[in-house]
N, C-alpha and C positions, 0 to 999 in steps of 0.2 A: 785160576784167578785168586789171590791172596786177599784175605778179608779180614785182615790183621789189625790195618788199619784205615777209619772209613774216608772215604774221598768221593768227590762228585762223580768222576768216574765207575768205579763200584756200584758208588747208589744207583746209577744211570743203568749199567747193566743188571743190575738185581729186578730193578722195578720192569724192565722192556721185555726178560727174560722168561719160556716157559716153561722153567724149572717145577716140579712139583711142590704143592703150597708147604707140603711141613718142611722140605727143604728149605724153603724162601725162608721160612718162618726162624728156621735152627741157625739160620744163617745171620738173619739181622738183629737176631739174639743173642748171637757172641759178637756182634759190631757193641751193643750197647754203651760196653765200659769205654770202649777207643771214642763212641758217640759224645759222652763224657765228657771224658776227661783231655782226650787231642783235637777234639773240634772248635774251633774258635770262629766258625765262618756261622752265625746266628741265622744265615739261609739254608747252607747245609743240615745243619739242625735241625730245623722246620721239618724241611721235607724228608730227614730221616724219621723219625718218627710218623708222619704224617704216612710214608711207603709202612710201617712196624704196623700204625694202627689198621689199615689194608690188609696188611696179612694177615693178621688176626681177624678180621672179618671174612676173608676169604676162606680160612680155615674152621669160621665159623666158635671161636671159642671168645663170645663176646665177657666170661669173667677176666678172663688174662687181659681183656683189655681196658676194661675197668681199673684192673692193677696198673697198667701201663698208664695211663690219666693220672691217676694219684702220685707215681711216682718220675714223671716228666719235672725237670726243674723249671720253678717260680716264674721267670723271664720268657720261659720259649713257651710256658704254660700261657701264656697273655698274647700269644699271635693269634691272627684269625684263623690264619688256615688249623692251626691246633681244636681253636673254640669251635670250626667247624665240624672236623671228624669227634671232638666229644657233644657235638651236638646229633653227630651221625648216629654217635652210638648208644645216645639215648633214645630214639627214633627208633633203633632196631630191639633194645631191650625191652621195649613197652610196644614192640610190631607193629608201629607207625606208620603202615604201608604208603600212604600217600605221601607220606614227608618223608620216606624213604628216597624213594623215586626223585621228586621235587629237591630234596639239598645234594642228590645225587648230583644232581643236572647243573642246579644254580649257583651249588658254592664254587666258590675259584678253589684250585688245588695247584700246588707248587708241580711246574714243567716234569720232574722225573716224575709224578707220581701216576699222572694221566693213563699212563697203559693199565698200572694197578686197580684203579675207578673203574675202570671200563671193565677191566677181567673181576672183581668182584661184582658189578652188577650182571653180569651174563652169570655168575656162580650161585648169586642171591636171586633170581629168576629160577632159574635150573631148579634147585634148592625147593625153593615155591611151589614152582608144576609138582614137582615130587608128592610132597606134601598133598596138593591139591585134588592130586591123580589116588592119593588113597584115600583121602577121604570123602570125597564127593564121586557121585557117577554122570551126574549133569548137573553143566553150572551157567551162568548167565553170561553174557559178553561185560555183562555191569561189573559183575564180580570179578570176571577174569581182568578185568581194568584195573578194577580196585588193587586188585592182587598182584597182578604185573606191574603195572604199572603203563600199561602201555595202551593207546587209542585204537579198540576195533573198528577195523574197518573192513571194507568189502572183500581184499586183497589180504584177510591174515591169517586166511591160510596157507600162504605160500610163505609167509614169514619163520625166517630158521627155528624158533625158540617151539611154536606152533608144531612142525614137522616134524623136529626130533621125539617132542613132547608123545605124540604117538596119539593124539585127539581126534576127533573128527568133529564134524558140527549138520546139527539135522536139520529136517525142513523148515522147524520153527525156528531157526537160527539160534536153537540153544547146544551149549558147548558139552558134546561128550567124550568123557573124559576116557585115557587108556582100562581096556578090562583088564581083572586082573590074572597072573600067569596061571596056565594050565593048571601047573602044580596043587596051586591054593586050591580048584576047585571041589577039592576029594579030601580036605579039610575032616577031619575027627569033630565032634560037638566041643572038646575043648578047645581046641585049638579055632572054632571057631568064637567062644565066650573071648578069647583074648582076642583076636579081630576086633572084635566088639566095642572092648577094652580100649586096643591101641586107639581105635575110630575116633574112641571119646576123645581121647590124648591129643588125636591130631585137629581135630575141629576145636578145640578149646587155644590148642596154639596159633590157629588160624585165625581165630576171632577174639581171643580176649586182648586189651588194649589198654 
């Protein structure tokens, strides 16, 4: 597939495609100047960017896209769907869980970009549990809500995100989380001071806002 020059087509299979993300990424990174400079369709536009801002969320490297915001030109910078993913990506720089979730859901996003939405929020969940799973050993369904984004209900632990997650949930119906691997349990005292360490790291990224 030549990506020389960008066309609806291209964008179309870039964004539906499950290429690996820093591929997607190196990809729509050398469209940018053809983005530029040979696109004149003001909707192709949108949603090239709009799939660019995605995969930099996907790949999780929200400075690059802070870069990409500033350096969008003037006119496609004043679309909504633009104003929406920099409003997404404010949401994720200050860990807005709940407005994460919610501008997820409610902003409109240009047709090729929907696969991208959907596969960053299964990646930004993912992501989450991770997180969640080292730093917590039990946590509440409130919080897992919070965190997820998603309504517990009677039926979640059958729910995919649940199951891979590797949780279980006890009598009191609070959530426990994966333990941790064999390996760590034979841990040296430093190597346990940096547990410790990381711990703080990871609960400070969870909760500060």
């Amino acid at each position: 597939m030549s990506t020389e020059v960008l066309t609806p087509q291209i964008l179309q299979q870039l964004c539906s495609s499950d290429i690996d993300a820093a591929v997607l990424l190196d990809t729509l990174s050398d469209l940018e100047v053809s983005a530029q400079v040979d696109t004149h369709e003001s909707e192709l536009l949108v949603a090239y960017y709009c799939a660019y801002f995605f995969a930099l969320f996907i790949h999780d490297d929200l400075n690059e896209a802070r870069f990409l915001a500033k350096r969008i030109p003037k006119d496609v910078q004043a679309n909504p769907s633009i104003q929406n993913a920099a409003s997404l990506l404010k949401s994720l720089y200050s860990r807005s869980y709940p407005a994460i979730y919610t501008q997820l859901a409610a902003f409109s996003w240009p047709a090729p970009v929907t696969a991208l939405v959907e596969r960053f929020a299964e990646a930004f969940r993912t992501r989450t549990c991770t997180l969640l799973s080292s730093a917590y050993t039990c946590i509440s369904p409130a919080a897992v809500a919070y965190y997820l984004g998603i309504e517990v209900s009677a039926g979640v632990s059958t729910q995919p995100w649940f199951v891979q997650s590797g949780w279980s949930i006890d009598d009191a119906g609070m959530f426990i989380t994966a333990p941790p691997a064999e390996s760590s349990r034979t841990a040296s005292k430093g190597d346990n001071d940096g547990r410790i360490h990381r711990l703080t790291e990871l609960v400070t990224h969870l909760t500060q806002g």
